[in-house]
N, C-alpha and C positions, 0 to 999 in steps of 0.2 A: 540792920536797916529797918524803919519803921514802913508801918502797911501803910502809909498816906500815899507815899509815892507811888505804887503801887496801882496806878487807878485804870489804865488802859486794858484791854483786852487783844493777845498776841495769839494770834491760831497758825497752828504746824499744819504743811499740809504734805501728803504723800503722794506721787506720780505712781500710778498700776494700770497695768495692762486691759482693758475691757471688751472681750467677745462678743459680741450679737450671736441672735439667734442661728444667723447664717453661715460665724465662722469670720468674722472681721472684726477687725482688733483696731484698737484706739487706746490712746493715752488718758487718763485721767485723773484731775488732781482731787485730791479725798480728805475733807479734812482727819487730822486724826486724833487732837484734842487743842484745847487754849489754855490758858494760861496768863496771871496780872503782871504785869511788867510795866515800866517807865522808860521812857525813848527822847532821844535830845539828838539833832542834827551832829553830824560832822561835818565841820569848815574843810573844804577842798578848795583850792585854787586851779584856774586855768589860766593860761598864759597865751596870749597871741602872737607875742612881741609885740606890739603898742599898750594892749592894755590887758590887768588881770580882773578874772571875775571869778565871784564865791560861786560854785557847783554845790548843791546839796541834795544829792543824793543817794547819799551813803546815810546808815540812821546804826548809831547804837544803842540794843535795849537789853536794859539791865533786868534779871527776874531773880527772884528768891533760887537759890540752889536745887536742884531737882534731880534725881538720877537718871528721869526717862527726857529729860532733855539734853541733860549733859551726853548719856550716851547714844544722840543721834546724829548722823554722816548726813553732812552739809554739803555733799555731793546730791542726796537723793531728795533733801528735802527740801520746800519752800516755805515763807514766812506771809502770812495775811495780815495787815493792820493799817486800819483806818482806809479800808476798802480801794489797797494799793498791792500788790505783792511785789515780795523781796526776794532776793538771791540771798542765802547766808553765806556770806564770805568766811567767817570763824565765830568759833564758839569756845569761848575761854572760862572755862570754872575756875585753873590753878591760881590765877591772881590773888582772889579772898579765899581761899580753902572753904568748901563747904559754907558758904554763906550766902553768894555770890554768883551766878553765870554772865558774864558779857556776853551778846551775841552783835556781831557788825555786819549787818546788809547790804547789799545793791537795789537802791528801786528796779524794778525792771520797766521800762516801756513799753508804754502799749500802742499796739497795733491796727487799731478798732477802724 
């Protein structure tokens, strides 16, 4: 794959546990490095029975092959980009061997 595509900036983030002075604990998410990648929608359909509509909230992003991305659990971690975060649904390296990681996200909703 040529670096052009490449042009976005993808940051890992990691949820750990945070103590106060006091002895109280919170959740917090830490980035833990970025990484360039390129990202393109996936078409979802929803369906009403009357009428269907495109959902786009799912994003797949492609990055150069990595070992410290491939070997991270998309149970524990979150994805930052374009000041939205994401669920990782999967993380697929074996496709392109060594070339290659697809990652497929959930926008997550916000709450605010």
């Amino acid at each position: 794959m040529k670096i052009a595509p490449l042009r976005e900036r993808l940051t890992f983030q990691v949820c750990q546990i945070v103590q106060d002075e006091i002895g109280n604990e919170s959740s917090m998410w830490i980035s833990v490095f970025e990484r360039w990648c390129s990202a393109r929608p996936l078409a979802l359909t929803e369906s009403d029975g009357s009428a269907t509509k495109f959902v786009h909230n799912k994003v797949q992003f492609i990055l150069r092959y990595d070992k410290a991305v491939f070997a991270l659990n998309s149970l524990t971690i979150r994805v930052s980009f374009r000041d939205q975060i994401y669920t990782i649904d999967s993380i697929d390296g074996d496709s392109v061997p060594r070339t290659l990681i697809y990652i497929v996200a959930t926008k997550e909703e916000s709450h605010d």
